[in-house]
N, C-alpha and C positions, 0 to 999 in steps of 0.2 A: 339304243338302236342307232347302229350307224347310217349314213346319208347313202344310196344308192339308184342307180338309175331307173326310174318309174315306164311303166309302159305307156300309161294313161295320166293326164295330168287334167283337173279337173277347171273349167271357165266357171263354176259358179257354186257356192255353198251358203245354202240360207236355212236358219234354224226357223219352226214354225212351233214358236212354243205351247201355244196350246191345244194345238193338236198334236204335241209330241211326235212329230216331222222334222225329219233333216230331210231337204232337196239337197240335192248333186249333182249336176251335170257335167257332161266331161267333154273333152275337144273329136271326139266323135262324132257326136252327134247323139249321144247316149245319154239321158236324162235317168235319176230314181228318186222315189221318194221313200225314207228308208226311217220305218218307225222307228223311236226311241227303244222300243223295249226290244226289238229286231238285235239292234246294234250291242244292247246290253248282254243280252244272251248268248252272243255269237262275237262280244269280246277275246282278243286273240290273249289278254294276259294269263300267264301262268295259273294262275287262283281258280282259273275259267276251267280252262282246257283242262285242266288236270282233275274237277271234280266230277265222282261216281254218277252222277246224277243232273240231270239239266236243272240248272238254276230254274226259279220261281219265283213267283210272288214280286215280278217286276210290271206287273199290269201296265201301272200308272207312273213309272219311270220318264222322268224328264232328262234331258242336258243342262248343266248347268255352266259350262264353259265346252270351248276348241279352243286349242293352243296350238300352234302350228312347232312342227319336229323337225326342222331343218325344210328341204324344198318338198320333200317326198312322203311327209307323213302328216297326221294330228292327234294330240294327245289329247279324246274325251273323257269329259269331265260328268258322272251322271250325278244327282243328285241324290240317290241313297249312300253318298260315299266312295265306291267303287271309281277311279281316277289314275288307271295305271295299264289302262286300254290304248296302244298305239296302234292307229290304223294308216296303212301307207294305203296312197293313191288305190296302187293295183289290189288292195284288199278291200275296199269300199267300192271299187269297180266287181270286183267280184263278187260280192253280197248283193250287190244290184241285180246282178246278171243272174243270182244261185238262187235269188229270194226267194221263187214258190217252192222251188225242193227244199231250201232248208228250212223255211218253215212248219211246210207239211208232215219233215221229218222230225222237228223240236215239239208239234203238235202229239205228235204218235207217242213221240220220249216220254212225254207231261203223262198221257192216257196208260201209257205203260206200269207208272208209278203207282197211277190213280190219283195224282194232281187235279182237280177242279179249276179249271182257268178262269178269271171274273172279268171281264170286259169292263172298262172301267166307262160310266155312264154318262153321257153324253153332260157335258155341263158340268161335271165335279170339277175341285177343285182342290189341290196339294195346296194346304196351309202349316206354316212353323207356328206351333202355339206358345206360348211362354207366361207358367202361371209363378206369382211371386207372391208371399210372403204367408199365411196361412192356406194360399189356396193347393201351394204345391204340396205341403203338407200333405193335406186332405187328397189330394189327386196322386200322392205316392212318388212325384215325377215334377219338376222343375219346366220341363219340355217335352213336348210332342208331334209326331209329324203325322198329321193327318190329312186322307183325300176328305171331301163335304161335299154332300150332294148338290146337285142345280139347284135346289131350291136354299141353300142357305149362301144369299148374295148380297147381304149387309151383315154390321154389327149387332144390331138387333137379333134377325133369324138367326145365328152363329151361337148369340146367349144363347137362345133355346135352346138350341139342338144339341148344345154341351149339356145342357139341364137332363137330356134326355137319353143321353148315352148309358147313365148307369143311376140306380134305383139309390133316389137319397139326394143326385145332386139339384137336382133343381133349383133349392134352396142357394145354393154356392154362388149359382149364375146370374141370380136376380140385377136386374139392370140397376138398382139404388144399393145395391154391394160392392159394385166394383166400375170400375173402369178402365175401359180399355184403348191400346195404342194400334195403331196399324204404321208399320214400319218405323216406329218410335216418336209417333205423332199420335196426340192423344184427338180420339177424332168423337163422333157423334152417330146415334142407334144409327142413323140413314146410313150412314159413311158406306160406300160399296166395298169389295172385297174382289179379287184378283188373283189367280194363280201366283202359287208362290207367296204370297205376302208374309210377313212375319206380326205376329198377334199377340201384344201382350196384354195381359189379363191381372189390373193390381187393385187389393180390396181395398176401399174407402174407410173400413175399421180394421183398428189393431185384433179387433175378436171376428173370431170365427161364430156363425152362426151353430147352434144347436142341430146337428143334425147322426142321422144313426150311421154306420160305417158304408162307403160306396161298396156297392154291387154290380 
């Protein structure tokens, strides 16, 4: 994208990451607050506009960087990957201004398909998990990015509720099996837990426990 002259230039951008909020306000006098998942669906990249069908399954899409594109743009960054979204000024002025129609419209899009939209629940939390050595094994998957509900808000509730995802693992997750890191700090059951964090999960024995195939 080359540099060009903006109509709108904005006095303030602040991410509110766990509410999944970009504020904006512009030398108007124009303010928005413009969900994460708004922006992601209503990305101007190729990949976007060109598919049959309105993207989904971005409930619980965060930002994970803004880069600025010369004076006139910024290159968001979301955290499913997707990172090739350039929004100049006067297009972020403009989803400000467009937000209840294009919603209402992306709403209609979703019901059209028969898409189920899930509201992601007050208090979860996007965790990177990271299982190592016989556990990834067993779990099929090295890594996983999952939201967790409000109630799992240490490492303790975390074990469990991994125990609890699928029929068999319990076993896997017992606190005297393994231990675990929160952002590469090996910490303790109380330890709290935070959007975003990165969770690794490594067994304290070379064997795996006796257990039947996860479900």
């Amino acid at each position: 994208m080359t540099d060009q002259t903006a109509r709108r230039h904005p006095t303030d951008i602040k991410l509110h990451a766990k509410s999944r909020i970009l504020g904006i306000a512009f030398d108007d006098g124009k303010a928005f607050d413009l969900p994460c998942e708004y922006l992601r669906v209503f990305s101007r990249a190729a990949e976007v506009r060109t598919l049959d069908r309105p993207p989904t399954g971005k409930e619980g899409v965060n930002i994970s960087a803004i880069e600025p594109q010369g004076q006139y743009a910024v290159r968001i960054v979301f955290d499913d990957g997707h990172d090739t979204g350039i929004y100049s000024w006067d297009t972020l002025y403009r989803l400000g201004m467009e937000y209840a129609q294009n919603w209402s419209e992306y709403l209609a899009r979703l019901e059209h398909i028969g898409y189920r939209r899930e509201e992601p629940e007050a208090g979860e939390k996007r965790l990177c998990i990271l299982y190592f050595a016989w556990l990834a094994k067993k779990m099929r998957r090295e890594s996983e990015e999952l939201r967790v509900p409000a109630s799992v808000a240490d490492v303790a509730s975390l074990l469990h509720w991994l125990g609890t995802r699928k029929r068999g693992a319990a076993a896997l997750f017992e606190p005297d099996r393994v231990r675990v890191t929160v952002n590469k700090q090996f910490t303790e059951p109380f330890t709290k837990l935070h959007e975003g964090d990165e969770i690794g999960i490594v067994p304290t024995s070379p064997t795996a426990p006796p257990t039947p195939d996860l479900v």
